[in-house]
N, C-alpha and C positions, 0 to 999 in steps of 0.2 A: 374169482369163482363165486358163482351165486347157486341157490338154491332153486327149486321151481317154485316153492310158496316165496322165496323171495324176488323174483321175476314177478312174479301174478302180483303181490302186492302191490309194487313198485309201478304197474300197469295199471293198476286200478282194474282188474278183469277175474275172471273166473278160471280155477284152475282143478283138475281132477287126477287121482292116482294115487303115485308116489310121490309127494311131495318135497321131501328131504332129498330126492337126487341132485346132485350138482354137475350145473352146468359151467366147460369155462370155453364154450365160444357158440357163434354163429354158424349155422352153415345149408347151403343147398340141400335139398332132401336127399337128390343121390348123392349125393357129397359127405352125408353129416357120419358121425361115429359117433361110440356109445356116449360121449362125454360132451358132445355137443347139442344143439337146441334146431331140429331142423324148423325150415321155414317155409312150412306150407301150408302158406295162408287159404287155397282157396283149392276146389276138388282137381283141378287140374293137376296139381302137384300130388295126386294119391301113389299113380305108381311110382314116380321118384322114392318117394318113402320105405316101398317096397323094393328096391334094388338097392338103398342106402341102409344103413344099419344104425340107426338113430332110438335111442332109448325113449325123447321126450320130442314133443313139436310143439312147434305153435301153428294152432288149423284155426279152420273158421268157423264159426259158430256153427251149432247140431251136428258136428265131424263124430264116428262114431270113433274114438281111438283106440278103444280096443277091438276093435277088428280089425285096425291098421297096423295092429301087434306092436304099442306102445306101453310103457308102461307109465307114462304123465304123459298130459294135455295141457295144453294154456290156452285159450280160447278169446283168440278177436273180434270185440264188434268192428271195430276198423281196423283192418290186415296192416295197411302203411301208418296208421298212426302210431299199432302195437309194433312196429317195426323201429319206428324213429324212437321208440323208448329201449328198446332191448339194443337197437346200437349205441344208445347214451352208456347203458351200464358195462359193456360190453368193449367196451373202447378203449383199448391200451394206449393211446395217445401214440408219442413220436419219440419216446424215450429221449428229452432233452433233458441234459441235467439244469439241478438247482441250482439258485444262486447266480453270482456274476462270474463267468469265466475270465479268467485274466489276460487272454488278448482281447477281449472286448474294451473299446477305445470310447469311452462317456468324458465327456467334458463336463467341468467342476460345475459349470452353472445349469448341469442340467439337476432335476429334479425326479427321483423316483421311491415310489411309496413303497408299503411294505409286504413283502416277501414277491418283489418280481424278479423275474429269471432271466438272463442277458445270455445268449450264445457267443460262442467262439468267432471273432474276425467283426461283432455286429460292431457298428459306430452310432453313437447318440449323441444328437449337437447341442452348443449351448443354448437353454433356454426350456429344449425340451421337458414336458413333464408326462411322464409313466404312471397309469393309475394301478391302485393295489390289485396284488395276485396278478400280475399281465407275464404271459410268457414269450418274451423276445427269441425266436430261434437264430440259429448261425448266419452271419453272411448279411446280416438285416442294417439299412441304414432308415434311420430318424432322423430328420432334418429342424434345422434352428426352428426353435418355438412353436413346437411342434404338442398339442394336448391330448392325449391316448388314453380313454376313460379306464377304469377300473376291468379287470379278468378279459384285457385282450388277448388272443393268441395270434401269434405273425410267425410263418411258418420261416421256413429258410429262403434268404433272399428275395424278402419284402423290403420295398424302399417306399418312404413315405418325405414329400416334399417337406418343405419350408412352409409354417404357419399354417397347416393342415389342425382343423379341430376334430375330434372322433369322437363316440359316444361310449358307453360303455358295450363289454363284449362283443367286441368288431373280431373278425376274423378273415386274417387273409393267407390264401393259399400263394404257392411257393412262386416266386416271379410277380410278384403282383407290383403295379405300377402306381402308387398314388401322387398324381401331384405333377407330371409332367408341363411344360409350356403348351398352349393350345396352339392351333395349327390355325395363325391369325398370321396373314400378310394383304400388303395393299400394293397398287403398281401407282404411281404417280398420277399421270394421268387413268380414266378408266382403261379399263383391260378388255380383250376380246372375252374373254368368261363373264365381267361385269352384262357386257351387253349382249348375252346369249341369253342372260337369267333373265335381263330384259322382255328378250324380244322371242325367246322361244325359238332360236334359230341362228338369228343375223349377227353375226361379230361388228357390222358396222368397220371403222376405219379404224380399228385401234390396230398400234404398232407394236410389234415385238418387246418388251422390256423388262427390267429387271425387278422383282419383288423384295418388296421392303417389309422386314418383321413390325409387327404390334404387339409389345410386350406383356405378358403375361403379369397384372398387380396385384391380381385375385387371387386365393388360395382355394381348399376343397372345405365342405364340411358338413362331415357325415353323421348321423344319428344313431341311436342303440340299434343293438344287435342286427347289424350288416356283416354280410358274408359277401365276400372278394373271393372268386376263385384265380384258378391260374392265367397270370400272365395278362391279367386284366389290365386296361391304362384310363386312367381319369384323369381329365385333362383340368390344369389352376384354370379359373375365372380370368377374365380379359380387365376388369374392372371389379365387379363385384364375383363373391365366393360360387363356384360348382357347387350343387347340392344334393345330396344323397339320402331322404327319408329312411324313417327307424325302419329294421324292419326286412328290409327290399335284400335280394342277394341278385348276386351278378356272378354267372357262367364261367365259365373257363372263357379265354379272348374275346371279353365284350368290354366294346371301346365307349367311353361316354365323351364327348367334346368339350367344349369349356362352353361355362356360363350354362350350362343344361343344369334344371330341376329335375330332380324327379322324385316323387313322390314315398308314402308310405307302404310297406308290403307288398314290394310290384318284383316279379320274376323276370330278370333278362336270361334267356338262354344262351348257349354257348355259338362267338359270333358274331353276334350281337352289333351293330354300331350304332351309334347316336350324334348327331352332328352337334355342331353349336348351338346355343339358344334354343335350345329345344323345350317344353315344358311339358313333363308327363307328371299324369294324376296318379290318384293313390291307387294300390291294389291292380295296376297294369300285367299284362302276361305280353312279353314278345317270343316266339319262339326262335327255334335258330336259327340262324343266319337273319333277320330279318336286318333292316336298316331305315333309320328316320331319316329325311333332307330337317334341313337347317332351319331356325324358326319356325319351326312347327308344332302345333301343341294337339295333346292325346289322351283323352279325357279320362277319368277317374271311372276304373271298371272295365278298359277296352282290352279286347284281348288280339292280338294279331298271329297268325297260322304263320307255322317256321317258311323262312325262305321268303316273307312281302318283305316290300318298298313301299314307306308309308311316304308319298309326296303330296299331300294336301292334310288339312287337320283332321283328325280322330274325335268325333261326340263321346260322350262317357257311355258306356255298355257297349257300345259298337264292336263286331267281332267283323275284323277283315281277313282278305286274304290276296296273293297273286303281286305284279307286278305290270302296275301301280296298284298298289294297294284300293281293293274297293269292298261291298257286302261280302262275307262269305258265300253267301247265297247267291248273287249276281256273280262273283269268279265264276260259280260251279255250273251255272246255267253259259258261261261263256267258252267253258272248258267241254259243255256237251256241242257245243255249236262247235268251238271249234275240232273235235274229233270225227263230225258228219261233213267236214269241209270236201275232203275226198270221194266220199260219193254221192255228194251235190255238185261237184265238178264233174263227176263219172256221169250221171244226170242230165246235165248242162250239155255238157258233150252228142250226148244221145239228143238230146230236142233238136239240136243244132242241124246234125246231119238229117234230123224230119223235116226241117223246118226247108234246108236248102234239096233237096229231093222233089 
């Protein structure tokens, strides 16, 4: 439970009213009630306001709030920044208890600092080390030699390979995969795929045969404050380590390949996949579903529209879009071509039967 002067401070923002009301949650403007902090940031949410029964909001800057029959205001210069602070305070977490629960299965060589939280059923192998305040949830496996900085949280049923390094405050949501073998095999002789990637077409004379694995030596290793959502998978390095800049968060099912960089503060959406050998810069945006080919590199600042296929390299600022990923601006000049295709056939048609008349 917080106060509105203690919201507004906590914001670094301006706040008008009742100050002393306390609020103890978040909520929709039609949604909120008296004890809640509606959230309407911007005039489009006015009449919500009015059909909810909300004491205090948070509007947007010059909101008149007592005309909106409020009795506090909190006032956003940035609606989502003030957002991402009031869900910090606001955030009852996952009710994990403290402490080591005692089916939790830790091996004597592993290492953990002070006051971290181990759930019911998790296993921690030897060698591992846990940094201080980390909250392991239920069901979580740590793999041998494995180093987890300081104030991580791993929801329930996070696994993290063997010889994985993290940084401080990593966070992963429930299912998350760190550390799998990469999806690296070889056929003996060349393969019909080998010689399509070639030849843009031609399998040539290769024979049907069997695929031989290439073992995974590498491990993952990620930088401060990464956020893993659900069910993500990050594949070991083939030789040397996967890498994952400070910073960056990755979507619900976005797949990263083995031996892929990728950079500082870069947003993968939900979907997401990344081949092998890939090399992305810092501050990248892919939206969702997008997908990188293999050895490809995407320069620092590029943003990609959900749903491209980036198959050639990305320059840094470059914003693409489409399939195969090209300018945004060239998709959308391609996308008007091709919706006037039918009545420049329809067109065509018509000259045609002038033409033979």
């Amino acid at each position: 439970m917080y106060t509105v002067r203690q919201i507004a401070d906590a914001l670094g923002v301006e706040a008008q009213g009742e100050l002393d009301l306390c609020i103890l949650r978040a909520a929709e403007p039609q949604d909120a009630g008296p004890d809640d902090l509606a959230m309407a940031t911007s005039p489009k949410y006015a009449d919500g306001l009015a059909a909810g029964g909300a004491r205090v909001a948070l509007l947007w800057e010059g909101a008149d709030w007592q005309a909106l029959g409020l009795k506090a205001a909190i006032f956003a210069t940035r609606p989502r920044m003030a957002m991402s602070g009031v869900t910090v305070l606001l955030d009852q977490g996952q009710g994990f208890s403290t402490g080591i629960h005692p089916s939790a299965v830790i091996d004597p060589a592993a290492k953990l600092a002070d006051d971290v939280s181990v759930g019911p059923m998790t296993v921690i192998a030897a060698g591992a080390k846990i940094g201080k305040g980390s909250v392991i949830g239920p069901h979580c496996f740590i793999g041998m030699d494995v180093e987890l900085g300081p104030e991580a949280q791993l929801r329930e049923m996070v696994s993290i390979g063997a010889r994985a390094k993290i940084g401080a405050r990593f966070r992963a949501q429930p299912g998350a995969r760190i550390g799998g073998d990469g999806f690296f095999f070889v056929t003996p002789p060349g393969s019909g795929a080998g010689n399509v990637r070639k030849t843009l077409g031609d399998q040539g004379d290769a024979k049907p045969q069997s695929w031989l694995r290439i073992h995974s030596l590498g491990a993952i290793t990620i930088g401060d404050d990464v956020e893993i959502g659900c069910n993500c998978t990050i594949d070991n390095g083939t030789i040397r380590d996967t890498e994952i800049g400070s910073g960056t968060k990755l979507d619900n099912l976005v797949h990263v390949g083995h031996n892929t960089r990728i950079g500082r503060d870069c947003l993968l959406c939900g979907q997401s996949g990344i081949s092998g050998s890939v090399d992305i810069g810092n501050n990248v945006v892919l939206g969702g579903q997008c997908g990188v080919g293999d050895n490809l590199f995407v320069g620092d600042g590029a943003i990609a529209a959900g749903g491209s296929k980036i198959l050639s390299n990305v320059p840094a600022g470059r914003v693409v879009m489409g399939y195969p990923a090209v300018k945004m601006e060239t998709h959308t000049d391609m996308y008007k071509v091709q919706r006037r295709l039918p009545r420049l056939m329809r067109d065509l048609d018509a000259l045609k039967k002038a033409v033979f008349k």
